[in-house]
Every structure is written in C-alpha cells, then in structure tokens.
N, C-alpha and C positions, 0 to 999 in steps of 0.2 A: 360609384357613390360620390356626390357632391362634397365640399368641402362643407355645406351647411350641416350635413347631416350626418358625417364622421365626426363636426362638433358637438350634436347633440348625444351620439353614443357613447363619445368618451365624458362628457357631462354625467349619461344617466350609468357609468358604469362605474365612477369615481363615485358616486352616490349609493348606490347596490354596494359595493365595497364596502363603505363605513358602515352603511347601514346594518351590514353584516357582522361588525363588530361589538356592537355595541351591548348586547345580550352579554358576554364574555365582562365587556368592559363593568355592565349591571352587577354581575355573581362578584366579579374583584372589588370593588368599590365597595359591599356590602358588607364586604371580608374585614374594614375598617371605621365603616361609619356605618350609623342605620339609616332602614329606610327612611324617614323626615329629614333627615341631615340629607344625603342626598338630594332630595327634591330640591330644599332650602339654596345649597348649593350651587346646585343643577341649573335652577331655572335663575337665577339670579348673573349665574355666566353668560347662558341663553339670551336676556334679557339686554347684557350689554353688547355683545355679539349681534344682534340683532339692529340696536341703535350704532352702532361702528358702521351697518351693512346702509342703514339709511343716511348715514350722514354723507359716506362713499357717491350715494345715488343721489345724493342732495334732494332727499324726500323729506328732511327733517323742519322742514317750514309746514310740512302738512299739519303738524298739530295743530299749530293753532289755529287751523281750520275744523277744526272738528267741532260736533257739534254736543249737545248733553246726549244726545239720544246716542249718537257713536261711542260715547263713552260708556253710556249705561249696556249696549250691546257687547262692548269689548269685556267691560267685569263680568257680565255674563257668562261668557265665552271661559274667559279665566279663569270662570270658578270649575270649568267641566277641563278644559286644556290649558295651562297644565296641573292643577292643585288637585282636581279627584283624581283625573285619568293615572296620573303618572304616580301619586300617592298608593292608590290600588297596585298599580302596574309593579314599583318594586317593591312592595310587600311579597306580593307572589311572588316572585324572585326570590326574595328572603325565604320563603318557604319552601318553594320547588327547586330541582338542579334547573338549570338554566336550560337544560337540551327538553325541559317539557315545557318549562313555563313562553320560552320562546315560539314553539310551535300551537300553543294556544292561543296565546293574542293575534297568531295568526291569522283563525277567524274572521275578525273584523269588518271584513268584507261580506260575509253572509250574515253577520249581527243586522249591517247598512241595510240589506236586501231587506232584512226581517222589518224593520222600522221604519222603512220607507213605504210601507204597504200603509199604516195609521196614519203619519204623521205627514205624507207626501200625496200620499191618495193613489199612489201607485200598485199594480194589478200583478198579483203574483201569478205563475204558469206554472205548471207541471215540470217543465224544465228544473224552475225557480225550487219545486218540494224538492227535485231529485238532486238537486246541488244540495242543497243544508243538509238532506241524507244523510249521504255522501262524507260530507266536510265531519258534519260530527260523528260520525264513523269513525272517522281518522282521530278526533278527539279524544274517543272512546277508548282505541287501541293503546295513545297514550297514557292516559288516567289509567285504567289498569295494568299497563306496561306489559299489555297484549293478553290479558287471560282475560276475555270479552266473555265467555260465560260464569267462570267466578264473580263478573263486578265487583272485582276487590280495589278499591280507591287508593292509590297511594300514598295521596296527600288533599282529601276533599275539600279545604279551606284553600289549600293554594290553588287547586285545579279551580275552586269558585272565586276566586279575585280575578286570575290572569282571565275566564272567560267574563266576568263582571265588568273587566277594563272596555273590555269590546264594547260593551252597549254604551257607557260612556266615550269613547270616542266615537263611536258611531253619530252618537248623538249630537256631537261637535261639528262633524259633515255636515250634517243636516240640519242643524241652525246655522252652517255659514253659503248657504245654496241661495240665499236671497242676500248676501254679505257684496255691496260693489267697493266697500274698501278697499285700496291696493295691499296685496296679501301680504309683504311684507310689512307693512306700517301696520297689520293689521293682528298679525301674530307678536312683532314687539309690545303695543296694547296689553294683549292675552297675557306673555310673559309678566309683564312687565305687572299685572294685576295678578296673577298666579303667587308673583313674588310677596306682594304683598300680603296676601293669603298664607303663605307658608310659613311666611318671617313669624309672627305672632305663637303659629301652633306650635314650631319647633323650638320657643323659651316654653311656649308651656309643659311638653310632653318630651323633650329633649333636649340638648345646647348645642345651639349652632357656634359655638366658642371652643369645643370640644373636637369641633373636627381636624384628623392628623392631616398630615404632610400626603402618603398617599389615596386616603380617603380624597382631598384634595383635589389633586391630581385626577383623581379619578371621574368626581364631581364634575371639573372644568372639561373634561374632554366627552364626558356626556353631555353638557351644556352644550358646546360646540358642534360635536358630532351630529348626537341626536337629537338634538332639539333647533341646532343653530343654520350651521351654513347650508348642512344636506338637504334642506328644502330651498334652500337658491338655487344649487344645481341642480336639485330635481324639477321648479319651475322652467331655467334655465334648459334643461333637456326636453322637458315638451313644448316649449317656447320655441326651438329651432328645428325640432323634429317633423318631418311632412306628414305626418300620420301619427296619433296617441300611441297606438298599438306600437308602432320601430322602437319607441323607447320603454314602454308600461311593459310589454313581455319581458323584458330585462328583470323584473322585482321578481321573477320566480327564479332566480338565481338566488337572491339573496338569503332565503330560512337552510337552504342545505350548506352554501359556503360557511352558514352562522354555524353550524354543527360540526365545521370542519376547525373553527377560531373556537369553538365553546373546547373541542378537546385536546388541541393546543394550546392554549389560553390558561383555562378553567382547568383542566386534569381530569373534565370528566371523562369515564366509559360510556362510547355512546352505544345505549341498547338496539338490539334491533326492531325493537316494537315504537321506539322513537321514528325512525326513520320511514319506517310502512306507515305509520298514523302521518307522518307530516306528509307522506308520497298522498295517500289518500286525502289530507287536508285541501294542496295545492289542486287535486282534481277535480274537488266542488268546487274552487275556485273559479277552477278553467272552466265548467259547465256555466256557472253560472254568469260571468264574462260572454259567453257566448250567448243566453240568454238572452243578455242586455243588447248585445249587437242586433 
C-alpha cells in the first residue's frame, strides 16, 4: 500500500471515529441544554470552525466573489442543513435513547434512493425495492425493540423525527448535485445562514444565554465534530483515496462503534433488538450500494 493511500485511510478512519461519537456526545449535551440551545450553539461553532478552515486554505477572498444567486442558494441550503435537518435530528434524540435514534437516521441513504426517483429522474430496480425492504425491516425491529408482530411503538414521535431527518437531509444531497461551489466555502455559507436562523427562534422559544458550562462544551464539540472538521477529513480521504469504495466502506464501521461509545458514554443497555435492526439497516445499505455500482 502506497503512502497515498495509508493517508487516505487513516483520514477516513479518524473521521468514522468521531463520527461515531457524536450520538453519545447528542444524548450528553441534551442532558444540560435543550434541543434549540444545542443547534444555536452547535452551528454557530461550526460556522467559525469552518471560516478558521477557509482562512487556513486562503479561500476566504472567494466571497466576494460570489454572486446574489450563490447566495440566495446557500440560504436555501441553510434553511434544510443545518436549522431543520439538525433541529428535527435532536429532538429525536431528546426523545429516543440514543442506541435507536442513531440507528434510524441511519437510513438516509435509502430516503436519497427514494427521492432521487422524482426529483433526479432516476429509475428504481428490483434491487432498489429489496434494499428499502430490507433497511426498514431493520427499522422496524428497532421501533418495536423486536416484537414485529405486536407493532408496539416505543416512542412514535421520536421514531418519526429521527426517520423525518432523513428525508431532510436527503433533500440537501440532492439540491447540492448541481452545486460547483467549493464545498467548504460552501457549507461555511450553509452554517453560517443555519446560524442565522436559529439565533432568532432560540430568544423566541428558549435562551441561548441560559446555556451551562457543560451544555457548552458539549455544543462546541458537536460543532466541531460533527458539523466541523469531520467533513475536511472525509473530503480529504476520498480526495486521496484511488477508489471511493477503499475509503466509503470504512462508514459501516461507524453506527456499531456508536453503540459501543453510546454505552460507555451514555450508560445505556444496549438491547438486542437494537443491534439486529441496525445489522439489518447496514444490509439495505450494502444491497443497495451495490445497486448503484
């Protein structure tokens, strides 16, 4: 193995790592501030994290090149990632233990499949029915926490946010698939309009003056984490990688490591019907990956 490409593994495996945190980092954080304080927070870190990463790259003369319409595309953008996406995302959180709500946004990837059929013009297969099956199978076993013939909901409201996040960020993909922004200058944008968005609703329905020391903490390293640098590494690792695949198979590490942080972390017990739904989740995944090849 080349030196190019031991760079890009260890890129996309410090990225899978955090990535894997952050669920944990969501349930603790929530523990002290509410969900709109976090976002507020969150993406406000995000936002300056992201302008540190452009000044670094001396990209930060691209502004003012931009033009109304880039602008008017980026609020767009911002109002789906990060102010509904991540608003939805940890409410669910707030509602569900973290070992269901994280293997539900899971998904996301068969939401894309499902919404690229309207809005992309693209042609669903037989493959394509038997991946969502599949995935929401794995769903299912979750949400009843394995008694699939009772259909007893554990927590229906949370179960319909954390899958409701999906079709919002899906939907975020897929208005940024004609986006030739460079994708950092173009996500600080996003944040940076997301913040704006959030600042307002959290005087109206919360106080973002109110948030403690480790709410805080917790905020900034969600910012960071998961909103911030883990997408330079993960650019960064398909950037150098000879093949998407050497380093994109790597994220199916990440939802089972998260269950191993959620119950050292978090204090949860993790059930067994958690773990067979997210085994099942990750296999619509793969079918339908293969699909696409």
């Amino acid at each position: 193995m080349d030196t190019r490409q031991r760079t890009a593994y260890a890129y996309g495996l410090a990225t899978v790592l955090l990535w894997s945190t952050v669920a944990s980092a969501f349930k603790i954080s929530l523990r002290h501030v509410d969900h709109i304080q976090l976002l507020c927070v969150s993406t406000l870190v995000s936002a300056l994290t992201l302008l540190a990463v452009l000044v670094a790259q001396g990209k930060l003369r691209s502004l003012r090149g931009l033009s109304g319409a880039d602008l008017g595309r980026s609020a767009l953008l911002g109002l789906l990632n990060p102010f509904l996406y991540y608003l939805i995302l940890f409410k669910a959180y707030d509602l569900l233990p973290a070992q269901e709500a994280q293997p539900l946004n899971y998904t996301w990837a068969i939401t894309l499949a499902l919404l690229s059929i309207p809005l992309l013009g693209q042609r669903i297969t037989g493959r394509d029915f038997l991946a969502m099956g599949v995935s929401y199978l794995g769903v299912l076993t979750i949400c009843t926490r394995g008694d699939l013939l009772g259909l007893s909901f554990a927590d229906p409201l949370g179960a319909g946010l954390a899958l409701g996040s999906t079709v919002i960020w899906a939907l975020y993909w897929i208005f940024n698939t004609r986006d030739a922004m460079d994708p950092v200058l173009r996500l600080f944008l996003n944040f940076a309009f997301g913040f704006a968005y959030i600042l307002p609703v959290t005087f109206l329905f919360s106080d973002p003056l109110a948030v403690n020391l480790p709410g805080l903490l917790g905020a900034a390293y969600v910012g960071v984490f998961e909103m911030g640098i883990t997408f330079i590494f993960w650019l960064k690792a398909l950037k150098l990688s000879r093949t998407t695949a050497q380093v994109g198979n790597l994220i199916y590490f990440s939802p089972f490591l998260s269950l191993i942080f959620i119950r050292i972390f978090v204090g949860e017990e993790i059930l067994p019907s958690t773990i067979v739904g997210l085994g099942v989740i990750i296999l619509g995944n793969v079918v339908q990956k293969r699909s696409e090849g």
